[in-house]
Backbone as ProteinMPNN parsed JSONL, in Angstrom:
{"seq_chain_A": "XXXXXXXXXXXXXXXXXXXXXXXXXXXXXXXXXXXXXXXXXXXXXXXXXXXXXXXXXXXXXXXXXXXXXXXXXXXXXXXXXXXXXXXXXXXXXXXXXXXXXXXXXXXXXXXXXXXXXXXXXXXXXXXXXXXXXXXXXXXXXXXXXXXXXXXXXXXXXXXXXXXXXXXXXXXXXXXXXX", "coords_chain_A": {"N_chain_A": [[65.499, 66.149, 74.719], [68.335, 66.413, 75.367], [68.928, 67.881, 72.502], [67.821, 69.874, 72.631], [68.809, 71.392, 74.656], [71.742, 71.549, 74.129], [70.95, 73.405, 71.679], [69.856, 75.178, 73.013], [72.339, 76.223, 74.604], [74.067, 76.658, 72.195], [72.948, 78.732, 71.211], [72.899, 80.574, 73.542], [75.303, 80.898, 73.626], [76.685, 82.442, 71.322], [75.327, 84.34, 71.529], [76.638, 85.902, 73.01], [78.116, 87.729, 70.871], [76.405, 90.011, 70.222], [77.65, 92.0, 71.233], [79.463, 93.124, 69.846], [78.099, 95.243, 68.68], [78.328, 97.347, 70.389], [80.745, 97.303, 70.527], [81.48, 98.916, 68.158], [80.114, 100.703, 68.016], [81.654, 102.193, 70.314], [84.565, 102.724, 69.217], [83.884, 104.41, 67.048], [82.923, 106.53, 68.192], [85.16, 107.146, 69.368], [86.621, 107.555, 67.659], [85.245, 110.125, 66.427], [85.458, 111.943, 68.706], [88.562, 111.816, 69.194], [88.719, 113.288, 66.686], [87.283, 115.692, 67.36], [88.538, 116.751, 69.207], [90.989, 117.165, 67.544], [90.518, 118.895, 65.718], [89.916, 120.824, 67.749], [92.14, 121.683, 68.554], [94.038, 122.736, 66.353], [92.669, 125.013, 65.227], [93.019, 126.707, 68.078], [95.912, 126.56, 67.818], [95.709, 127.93, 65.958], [95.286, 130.252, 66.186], [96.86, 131.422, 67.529], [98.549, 132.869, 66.894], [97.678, 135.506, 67.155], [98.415, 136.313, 69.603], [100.964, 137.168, 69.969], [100.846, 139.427, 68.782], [101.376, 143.094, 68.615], [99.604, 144.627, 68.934], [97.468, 144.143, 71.242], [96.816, 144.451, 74.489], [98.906, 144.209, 77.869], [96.699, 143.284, 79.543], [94.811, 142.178, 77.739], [96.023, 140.309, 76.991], [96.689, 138.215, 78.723], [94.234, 137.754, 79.005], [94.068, 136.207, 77.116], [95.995, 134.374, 76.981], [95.197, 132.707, 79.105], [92.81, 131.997, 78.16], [93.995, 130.012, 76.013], [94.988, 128.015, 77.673], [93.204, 127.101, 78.942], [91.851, 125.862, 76.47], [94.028, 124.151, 76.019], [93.439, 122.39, 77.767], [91.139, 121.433, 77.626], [91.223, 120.328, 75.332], [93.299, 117.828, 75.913], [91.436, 116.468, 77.598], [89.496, 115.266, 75.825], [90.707, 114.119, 74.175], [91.713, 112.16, 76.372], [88.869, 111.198, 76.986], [88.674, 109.856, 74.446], [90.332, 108.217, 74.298], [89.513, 106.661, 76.553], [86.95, 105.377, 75.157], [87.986, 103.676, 73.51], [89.763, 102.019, 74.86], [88.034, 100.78, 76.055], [86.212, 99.526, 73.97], [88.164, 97.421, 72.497], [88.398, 96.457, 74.975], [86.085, 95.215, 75.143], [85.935, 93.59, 73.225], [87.857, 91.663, 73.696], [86.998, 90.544, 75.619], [84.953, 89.32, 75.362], [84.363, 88.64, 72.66], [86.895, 87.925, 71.16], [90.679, 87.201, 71.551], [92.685, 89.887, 70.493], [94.982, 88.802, 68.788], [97.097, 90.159, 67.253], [97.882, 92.082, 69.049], [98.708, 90.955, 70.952], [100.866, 89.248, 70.318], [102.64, 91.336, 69.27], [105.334, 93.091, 69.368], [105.914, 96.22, 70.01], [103.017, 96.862, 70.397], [101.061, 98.278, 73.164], [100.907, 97.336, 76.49], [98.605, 97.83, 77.933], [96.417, 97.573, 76.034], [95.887, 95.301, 75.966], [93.724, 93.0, 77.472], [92.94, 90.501, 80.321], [90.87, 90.015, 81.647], [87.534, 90.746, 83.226], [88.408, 92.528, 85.682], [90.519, 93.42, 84.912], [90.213, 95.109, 82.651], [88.38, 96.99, 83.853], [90.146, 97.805, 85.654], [91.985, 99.216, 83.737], [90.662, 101.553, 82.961], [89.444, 102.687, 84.868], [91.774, 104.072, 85.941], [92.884, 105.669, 83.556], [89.848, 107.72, 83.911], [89.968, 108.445, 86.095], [92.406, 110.34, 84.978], [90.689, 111.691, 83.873], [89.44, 112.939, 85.121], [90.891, 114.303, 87.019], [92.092, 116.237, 84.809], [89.733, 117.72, 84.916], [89.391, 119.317, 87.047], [91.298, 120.632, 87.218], [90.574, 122.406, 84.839], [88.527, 123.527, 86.077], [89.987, 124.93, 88.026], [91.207, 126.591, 87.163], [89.214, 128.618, 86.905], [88.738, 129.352, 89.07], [87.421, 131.604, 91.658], [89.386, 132.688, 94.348], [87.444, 134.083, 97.134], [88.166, 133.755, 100.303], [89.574, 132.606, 103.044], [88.873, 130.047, 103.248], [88.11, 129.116, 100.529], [90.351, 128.208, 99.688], [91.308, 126.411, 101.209], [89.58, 125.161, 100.929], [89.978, 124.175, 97.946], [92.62, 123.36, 98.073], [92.351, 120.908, 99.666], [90.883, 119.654, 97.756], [93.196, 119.224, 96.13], [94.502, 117.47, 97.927], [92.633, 115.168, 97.996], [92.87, 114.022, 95.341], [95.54, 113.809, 95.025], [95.31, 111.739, 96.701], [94.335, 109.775, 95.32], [95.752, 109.004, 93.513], [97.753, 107.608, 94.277], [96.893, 105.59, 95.704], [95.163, 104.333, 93.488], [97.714, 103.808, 92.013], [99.134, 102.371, 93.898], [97.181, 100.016, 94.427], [97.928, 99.424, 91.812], [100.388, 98.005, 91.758], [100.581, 95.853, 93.532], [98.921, 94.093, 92.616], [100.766, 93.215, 90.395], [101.099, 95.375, 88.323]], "CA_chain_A": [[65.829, 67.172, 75.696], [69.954, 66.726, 75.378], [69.185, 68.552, 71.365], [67.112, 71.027, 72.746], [69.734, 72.401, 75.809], [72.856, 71.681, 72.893], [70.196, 74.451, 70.875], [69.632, 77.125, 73.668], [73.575, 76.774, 74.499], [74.716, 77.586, 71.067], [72.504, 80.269, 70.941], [73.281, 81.444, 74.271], [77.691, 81.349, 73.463], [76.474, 83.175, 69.658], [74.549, 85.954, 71.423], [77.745, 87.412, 72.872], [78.299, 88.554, 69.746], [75.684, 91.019, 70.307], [78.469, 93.044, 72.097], [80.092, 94.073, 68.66], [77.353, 96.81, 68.554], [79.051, 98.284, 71.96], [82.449, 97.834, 70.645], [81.633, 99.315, 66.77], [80.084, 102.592, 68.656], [82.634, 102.462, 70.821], [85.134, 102.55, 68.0], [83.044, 105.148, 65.984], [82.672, 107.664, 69.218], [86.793, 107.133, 70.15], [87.32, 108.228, 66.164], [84.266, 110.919, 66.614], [86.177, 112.492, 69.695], [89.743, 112.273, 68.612], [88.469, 114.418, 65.69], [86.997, 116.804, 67.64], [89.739, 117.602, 69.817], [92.231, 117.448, 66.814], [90.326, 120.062, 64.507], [90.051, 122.423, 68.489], [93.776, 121.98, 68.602], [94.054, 123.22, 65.175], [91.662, 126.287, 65.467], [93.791, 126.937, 68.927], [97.029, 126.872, 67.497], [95.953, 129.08, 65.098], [94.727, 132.11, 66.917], [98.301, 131.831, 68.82], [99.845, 133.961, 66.307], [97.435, 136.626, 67.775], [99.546, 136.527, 70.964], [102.536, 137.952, 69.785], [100.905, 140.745, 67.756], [101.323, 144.13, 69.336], [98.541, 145.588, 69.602], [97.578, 143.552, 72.375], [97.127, 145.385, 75.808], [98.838, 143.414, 78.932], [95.305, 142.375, 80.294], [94.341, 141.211, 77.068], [97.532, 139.167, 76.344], [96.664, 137.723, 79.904], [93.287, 136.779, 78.804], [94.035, 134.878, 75.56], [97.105, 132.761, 77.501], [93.93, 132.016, 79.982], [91.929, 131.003, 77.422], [94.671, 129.183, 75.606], [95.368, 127.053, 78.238], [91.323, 126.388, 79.431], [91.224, 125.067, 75.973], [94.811, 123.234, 75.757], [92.648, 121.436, 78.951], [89.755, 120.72, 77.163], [91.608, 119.599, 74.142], [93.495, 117.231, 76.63], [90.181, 116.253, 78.174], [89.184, 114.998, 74.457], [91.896, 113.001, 73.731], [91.646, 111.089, 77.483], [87.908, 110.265, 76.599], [88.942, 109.18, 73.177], [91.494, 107.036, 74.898], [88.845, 105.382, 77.52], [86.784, 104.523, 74.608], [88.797, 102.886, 72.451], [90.01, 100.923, 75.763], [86.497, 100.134, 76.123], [85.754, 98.679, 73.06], [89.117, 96.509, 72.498], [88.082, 95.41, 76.16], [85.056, 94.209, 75.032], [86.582, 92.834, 72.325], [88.694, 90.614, 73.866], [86.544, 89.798, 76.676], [83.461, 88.964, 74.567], [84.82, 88.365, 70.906], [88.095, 87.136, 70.484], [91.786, 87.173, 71.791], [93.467, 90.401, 69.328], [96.188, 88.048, 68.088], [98.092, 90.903, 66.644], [98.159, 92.82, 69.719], [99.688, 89.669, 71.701], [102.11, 89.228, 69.542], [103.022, 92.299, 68.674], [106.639, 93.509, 70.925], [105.22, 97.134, 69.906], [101.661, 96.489, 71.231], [100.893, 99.011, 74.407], [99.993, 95.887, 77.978], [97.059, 98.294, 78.684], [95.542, 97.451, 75.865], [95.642, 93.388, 76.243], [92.659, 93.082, 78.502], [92.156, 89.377, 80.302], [89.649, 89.654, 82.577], [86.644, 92.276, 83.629], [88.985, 93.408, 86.22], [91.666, 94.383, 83.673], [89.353, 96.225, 81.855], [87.841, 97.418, 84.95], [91.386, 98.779, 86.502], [92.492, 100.175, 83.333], [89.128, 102.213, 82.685], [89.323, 103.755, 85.783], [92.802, 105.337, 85.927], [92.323, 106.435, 82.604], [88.821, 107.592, 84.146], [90.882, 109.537, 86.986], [93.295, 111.364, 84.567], [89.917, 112.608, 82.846], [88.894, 113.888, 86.771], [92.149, 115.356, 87.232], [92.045, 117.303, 84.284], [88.477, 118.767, 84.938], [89.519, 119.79, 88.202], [92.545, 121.628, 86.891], [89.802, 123.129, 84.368], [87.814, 124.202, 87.056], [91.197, 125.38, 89.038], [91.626, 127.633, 86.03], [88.221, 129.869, 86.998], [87.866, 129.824, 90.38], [87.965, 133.105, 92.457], [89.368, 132.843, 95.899], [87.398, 135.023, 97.853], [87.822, 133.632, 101.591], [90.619, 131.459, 102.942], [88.2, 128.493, 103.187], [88.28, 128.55, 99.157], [91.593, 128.139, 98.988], [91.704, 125.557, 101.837], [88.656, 123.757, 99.727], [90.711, 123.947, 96.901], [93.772, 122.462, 98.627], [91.952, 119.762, 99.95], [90.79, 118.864, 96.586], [94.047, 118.874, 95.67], [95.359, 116.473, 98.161], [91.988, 113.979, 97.319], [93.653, 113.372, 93.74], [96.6, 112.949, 94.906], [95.356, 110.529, 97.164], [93.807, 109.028, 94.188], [96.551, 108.598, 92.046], [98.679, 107.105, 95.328], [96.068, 104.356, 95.903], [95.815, 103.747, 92.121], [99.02, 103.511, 91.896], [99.74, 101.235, 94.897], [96.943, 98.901, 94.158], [98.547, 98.303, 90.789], [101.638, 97.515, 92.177], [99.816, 94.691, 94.229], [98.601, 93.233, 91.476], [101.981, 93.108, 88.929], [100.648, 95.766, 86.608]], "C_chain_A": [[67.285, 67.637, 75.532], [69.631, 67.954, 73.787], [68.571, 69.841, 72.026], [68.213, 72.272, 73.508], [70.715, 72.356, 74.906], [72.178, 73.297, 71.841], [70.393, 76.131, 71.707], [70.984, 76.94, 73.608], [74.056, 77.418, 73.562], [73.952, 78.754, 70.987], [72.995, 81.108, 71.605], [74.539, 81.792, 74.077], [77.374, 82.156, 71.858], [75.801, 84.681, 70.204], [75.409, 86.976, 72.436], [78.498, 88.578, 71.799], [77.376, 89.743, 69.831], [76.475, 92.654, 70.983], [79.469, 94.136, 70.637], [79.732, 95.147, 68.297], [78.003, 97.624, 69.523], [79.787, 98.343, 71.126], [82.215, 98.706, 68.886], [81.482, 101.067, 67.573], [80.948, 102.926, 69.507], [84.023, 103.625, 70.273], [84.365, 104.15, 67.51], [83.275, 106.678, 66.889], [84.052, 107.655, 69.456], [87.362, 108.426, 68.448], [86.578, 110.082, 66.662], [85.128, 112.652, 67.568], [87.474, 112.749, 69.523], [89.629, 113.388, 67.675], [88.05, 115.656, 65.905], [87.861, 118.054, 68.402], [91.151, 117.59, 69.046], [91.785, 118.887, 66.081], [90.456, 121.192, 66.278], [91.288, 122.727, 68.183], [94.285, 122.915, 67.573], [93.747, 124.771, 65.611], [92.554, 126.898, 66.672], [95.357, 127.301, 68.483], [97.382, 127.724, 66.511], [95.712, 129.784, 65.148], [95.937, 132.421, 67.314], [99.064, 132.727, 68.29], [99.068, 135.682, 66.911], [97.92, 137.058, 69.303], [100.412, 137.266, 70.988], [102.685, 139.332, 68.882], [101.221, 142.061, 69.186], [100.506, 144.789, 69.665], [97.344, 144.693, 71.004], [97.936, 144.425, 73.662], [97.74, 143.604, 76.651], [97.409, 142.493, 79.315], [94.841, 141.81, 78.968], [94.775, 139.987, 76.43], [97.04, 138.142, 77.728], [95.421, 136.57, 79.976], [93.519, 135.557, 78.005], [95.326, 134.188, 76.158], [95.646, 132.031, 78.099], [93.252, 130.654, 79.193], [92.608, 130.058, 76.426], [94.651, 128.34, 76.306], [93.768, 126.326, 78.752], [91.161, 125.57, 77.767], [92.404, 123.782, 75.627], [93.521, 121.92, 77.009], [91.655, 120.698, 78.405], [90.049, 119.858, 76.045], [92.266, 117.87, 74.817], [92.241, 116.279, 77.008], [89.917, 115.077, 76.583], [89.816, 113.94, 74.057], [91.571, 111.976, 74.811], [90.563, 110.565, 77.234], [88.144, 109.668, 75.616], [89.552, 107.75, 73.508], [90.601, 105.712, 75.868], [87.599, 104.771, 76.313], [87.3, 103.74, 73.621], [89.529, 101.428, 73.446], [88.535, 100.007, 76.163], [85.888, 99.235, 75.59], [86.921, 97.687, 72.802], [88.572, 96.007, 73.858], [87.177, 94.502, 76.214], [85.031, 93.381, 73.907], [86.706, 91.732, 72.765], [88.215, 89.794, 74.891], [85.206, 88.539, 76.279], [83.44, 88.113, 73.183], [85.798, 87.254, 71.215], [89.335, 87.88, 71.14], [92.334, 88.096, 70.442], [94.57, 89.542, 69.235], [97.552, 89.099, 67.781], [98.679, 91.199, 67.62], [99.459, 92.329, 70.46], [100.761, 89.462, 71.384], [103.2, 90.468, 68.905], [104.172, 93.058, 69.626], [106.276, 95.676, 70.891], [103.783, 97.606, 70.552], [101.752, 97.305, 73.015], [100.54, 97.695, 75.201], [98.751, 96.497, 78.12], [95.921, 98.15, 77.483], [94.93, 95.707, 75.484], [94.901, 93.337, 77.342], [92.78, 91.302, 78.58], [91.234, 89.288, 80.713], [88.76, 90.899, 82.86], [87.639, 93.27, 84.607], [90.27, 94.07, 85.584], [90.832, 95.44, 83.278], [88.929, 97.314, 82.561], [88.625, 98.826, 85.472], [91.667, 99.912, 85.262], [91.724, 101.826, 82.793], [89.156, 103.518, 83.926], [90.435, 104.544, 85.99], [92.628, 106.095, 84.684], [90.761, 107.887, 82.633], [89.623, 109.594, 84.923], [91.647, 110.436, 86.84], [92.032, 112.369, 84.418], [89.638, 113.711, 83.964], [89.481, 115.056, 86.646], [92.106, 116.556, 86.016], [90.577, 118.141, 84.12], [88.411, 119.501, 85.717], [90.904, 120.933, 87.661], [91.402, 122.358, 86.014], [88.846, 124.116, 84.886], [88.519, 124.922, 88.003], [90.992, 126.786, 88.585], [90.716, 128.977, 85.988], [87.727, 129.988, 88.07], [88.608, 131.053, 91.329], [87.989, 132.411, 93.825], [89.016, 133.941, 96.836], [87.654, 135.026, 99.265], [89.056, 132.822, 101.653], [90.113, 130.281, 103.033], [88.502, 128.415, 101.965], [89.35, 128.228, 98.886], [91.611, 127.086, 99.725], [90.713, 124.795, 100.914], [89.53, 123.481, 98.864], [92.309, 123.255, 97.176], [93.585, 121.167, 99.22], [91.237, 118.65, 98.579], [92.028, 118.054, 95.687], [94.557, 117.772, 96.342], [94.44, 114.982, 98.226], [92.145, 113.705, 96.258], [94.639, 113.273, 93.843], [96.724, 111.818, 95.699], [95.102, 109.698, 96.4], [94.434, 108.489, 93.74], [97.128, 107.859, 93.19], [97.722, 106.217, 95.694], [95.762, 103.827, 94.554], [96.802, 103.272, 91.982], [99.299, 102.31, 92.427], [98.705, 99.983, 94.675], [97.533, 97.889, 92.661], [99.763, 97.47, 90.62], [101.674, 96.149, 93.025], [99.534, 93.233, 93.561], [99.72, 92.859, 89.779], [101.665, 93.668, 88.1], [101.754, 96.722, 86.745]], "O_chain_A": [[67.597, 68.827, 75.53], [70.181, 69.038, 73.982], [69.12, 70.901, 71.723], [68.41, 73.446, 73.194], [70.811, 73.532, 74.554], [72.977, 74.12, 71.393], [70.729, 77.283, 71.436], [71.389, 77.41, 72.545], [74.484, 78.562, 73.716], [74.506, 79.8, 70.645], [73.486, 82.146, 71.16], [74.921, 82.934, 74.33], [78.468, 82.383, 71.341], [75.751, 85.752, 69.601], [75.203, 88.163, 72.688], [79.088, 89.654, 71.89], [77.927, 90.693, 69.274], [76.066, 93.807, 71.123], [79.89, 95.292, 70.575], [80.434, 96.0, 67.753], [78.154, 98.802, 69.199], [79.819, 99.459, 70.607], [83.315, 99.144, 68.549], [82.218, 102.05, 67.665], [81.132, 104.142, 69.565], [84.35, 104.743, 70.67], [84.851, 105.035, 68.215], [83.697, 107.713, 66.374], [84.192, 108.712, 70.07], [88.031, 109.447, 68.293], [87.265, 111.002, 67.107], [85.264, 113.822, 67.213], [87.774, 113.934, 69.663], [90.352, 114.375, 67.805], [88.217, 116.6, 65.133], [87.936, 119.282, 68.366], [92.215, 117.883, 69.591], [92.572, 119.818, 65.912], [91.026, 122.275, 66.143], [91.626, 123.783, 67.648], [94.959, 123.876, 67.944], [94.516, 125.514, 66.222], [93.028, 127.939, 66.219], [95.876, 128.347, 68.876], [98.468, 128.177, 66.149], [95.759, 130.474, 64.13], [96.222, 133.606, 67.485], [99.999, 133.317, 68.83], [99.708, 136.725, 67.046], [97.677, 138.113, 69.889], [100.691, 138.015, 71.925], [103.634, 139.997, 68.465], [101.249, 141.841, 70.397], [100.553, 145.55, 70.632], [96.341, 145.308, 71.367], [99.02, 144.971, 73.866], [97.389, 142.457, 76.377], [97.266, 141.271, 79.32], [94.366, 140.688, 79.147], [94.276, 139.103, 75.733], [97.16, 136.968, 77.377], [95.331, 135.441, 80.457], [93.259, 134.367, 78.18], [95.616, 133.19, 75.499], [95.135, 131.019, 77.619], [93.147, 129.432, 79.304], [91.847, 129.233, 75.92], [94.186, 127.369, 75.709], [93.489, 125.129, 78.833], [90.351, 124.643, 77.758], [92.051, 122.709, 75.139], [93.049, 120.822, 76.712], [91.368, 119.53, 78.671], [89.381, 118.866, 75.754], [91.816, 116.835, 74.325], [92.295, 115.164, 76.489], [90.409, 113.954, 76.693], [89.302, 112.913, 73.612], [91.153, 110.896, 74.393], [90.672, 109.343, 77.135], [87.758, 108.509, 75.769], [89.307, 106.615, 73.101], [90.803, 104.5, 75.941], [87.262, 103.611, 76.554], [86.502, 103.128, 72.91], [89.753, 100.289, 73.037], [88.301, 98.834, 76.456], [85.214, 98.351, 76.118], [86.359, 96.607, 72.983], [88.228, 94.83, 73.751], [87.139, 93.45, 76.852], [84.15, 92.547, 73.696], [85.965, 90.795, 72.47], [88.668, 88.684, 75.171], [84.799, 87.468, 76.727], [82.691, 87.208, 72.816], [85.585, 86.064, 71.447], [89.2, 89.089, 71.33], [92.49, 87.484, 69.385], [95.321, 89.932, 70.129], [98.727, 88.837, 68.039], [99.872, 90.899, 67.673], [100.586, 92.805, 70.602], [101.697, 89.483, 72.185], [104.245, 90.366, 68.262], [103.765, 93.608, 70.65], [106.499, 96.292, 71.933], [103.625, 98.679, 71.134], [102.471, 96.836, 73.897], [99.846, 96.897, 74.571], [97.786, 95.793, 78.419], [94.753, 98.472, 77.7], [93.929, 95.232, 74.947], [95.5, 93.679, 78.362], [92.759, 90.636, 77.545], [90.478, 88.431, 80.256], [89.252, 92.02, 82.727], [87.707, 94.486, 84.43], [90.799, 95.14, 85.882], [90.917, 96.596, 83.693], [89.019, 98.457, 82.113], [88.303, 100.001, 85.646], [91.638, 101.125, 85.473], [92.256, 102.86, 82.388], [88.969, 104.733, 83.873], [90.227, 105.733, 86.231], [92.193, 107.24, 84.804], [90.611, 108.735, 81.755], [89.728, 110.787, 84.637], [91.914, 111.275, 87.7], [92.125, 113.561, 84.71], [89.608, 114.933, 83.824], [89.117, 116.199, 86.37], [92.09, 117.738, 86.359], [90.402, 119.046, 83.305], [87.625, 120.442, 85.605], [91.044, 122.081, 88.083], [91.126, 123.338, 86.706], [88.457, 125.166, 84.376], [87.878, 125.563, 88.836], [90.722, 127.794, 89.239], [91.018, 130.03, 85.427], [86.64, 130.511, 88.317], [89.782, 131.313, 91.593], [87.074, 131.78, 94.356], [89.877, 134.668, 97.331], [87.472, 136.124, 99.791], [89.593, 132.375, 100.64], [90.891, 129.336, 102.902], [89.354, 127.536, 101.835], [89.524, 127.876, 97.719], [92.048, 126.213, 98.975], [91.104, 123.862, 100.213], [89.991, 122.345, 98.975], [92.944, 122.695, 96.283], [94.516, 120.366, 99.301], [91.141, 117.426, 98.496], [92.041, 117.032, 95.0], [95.111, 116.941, 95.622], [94.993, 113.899, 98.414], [91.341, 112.826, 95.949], [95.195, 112.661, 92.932], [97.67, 111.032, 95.678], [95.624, 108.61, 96.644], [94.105, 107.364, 93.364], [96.718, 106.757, 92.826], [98.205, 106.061, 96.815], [96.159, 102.669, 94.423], [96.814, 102.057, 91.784], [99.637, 101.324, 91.772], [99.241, 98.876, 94.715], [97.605, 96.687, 92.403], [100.085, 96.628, 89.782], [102.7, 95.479, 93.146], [99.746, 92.04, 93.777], [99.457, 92.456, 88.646], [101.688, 93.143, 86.987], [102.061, 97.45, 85.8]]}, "name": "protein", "num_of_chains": 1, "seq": "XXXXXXXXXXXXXXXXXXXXXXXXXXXXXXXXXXXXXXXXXXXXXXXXXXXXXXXXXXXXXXXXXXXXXXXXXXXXXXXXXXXXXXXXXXXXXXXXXXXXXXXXXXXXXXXXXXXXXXXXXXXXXXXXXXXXXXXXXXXXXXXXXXXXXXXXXXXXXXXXXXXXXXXXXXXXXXXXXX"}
């Protein structure tokens, strides 16, 4: 009976390894995404010389900042998911796998991405989570018509539920020594 439960245990502490599939696609989708919002950036920064041509009316110079900046947002946007998976998968790294050694040691090494516990991972997931909000809501700022003064009061009340956000983020991490 003792060889048999010594049998399932090792199996059961060997089949966290099964988590390396999370963290490889993780990994794979962080690269995937960085790439996508490096080549918009690109493509974006290279229309910009049509900004400064002249033949350009006012209203159409007005549009293409617009749409410059709806896609600096989205490019933004791109990068922050890139960023929560790549925290994702090092989290499950270190929670699941193995202690990065390098990272630990490393006086270069970012703290947010030394994960100890689920709630590390947890906390840093979600502010990261909350920038991505914030900038969808500024994306969505960027096309909304105010026709009534309620829309504008909606839209001011949105504004001051993200900044409650970030001000309770904030303060719980200050609670906790991060």
């Amino acid at each position: 009976m003792k060889l048999l439960e010594g049998l399932f245990e090792n199996f059961l502490w060997k089949s966290r390894l099964m988590v390396l599939a999370a963290v490889l696609v993780s990994l794979i989708s962080a690269a995937a995404v960085l790439y996508m919002s490096s080549v918009d950036a690109w493509i974006m920064v290279s229309h910009l010389g049509e900004y400064i041509s002249s033949s350009l009316s006012t209203e159409e110079r007005f549009i293409l900042r617009a749409e410059t900046i709806k896609h600096v947002v989205e490019i933004i946007d791109g990068y922050l998911l890139a960023t929560v998976l790549l925290i994702f998968a090092l989290g499950l790294y270190e929670l699941f796998i193995s202690k990065i050694d390098i990272a630990e040691n490393s006086e270069g090494a970012s703290k947010i991405l030394i994960i100890n516990n689920l709630d590390d991972l947890k906390n840093r997931l979600s502010k990261v989570i909350l920038m991505i909000l914030i900038v969808r809501y500024f994306e969505h700022a960027l096309n909304m018509k105010f026709e009534t003064p309620l829309d504008l009061l909606y839209f001011a009340g949105g504004i001051a539920f993200l900044g409650l956000a970030l001000y309770l983020t904030h303060s719980s991490g200050d609670n906790k020594g991060h």
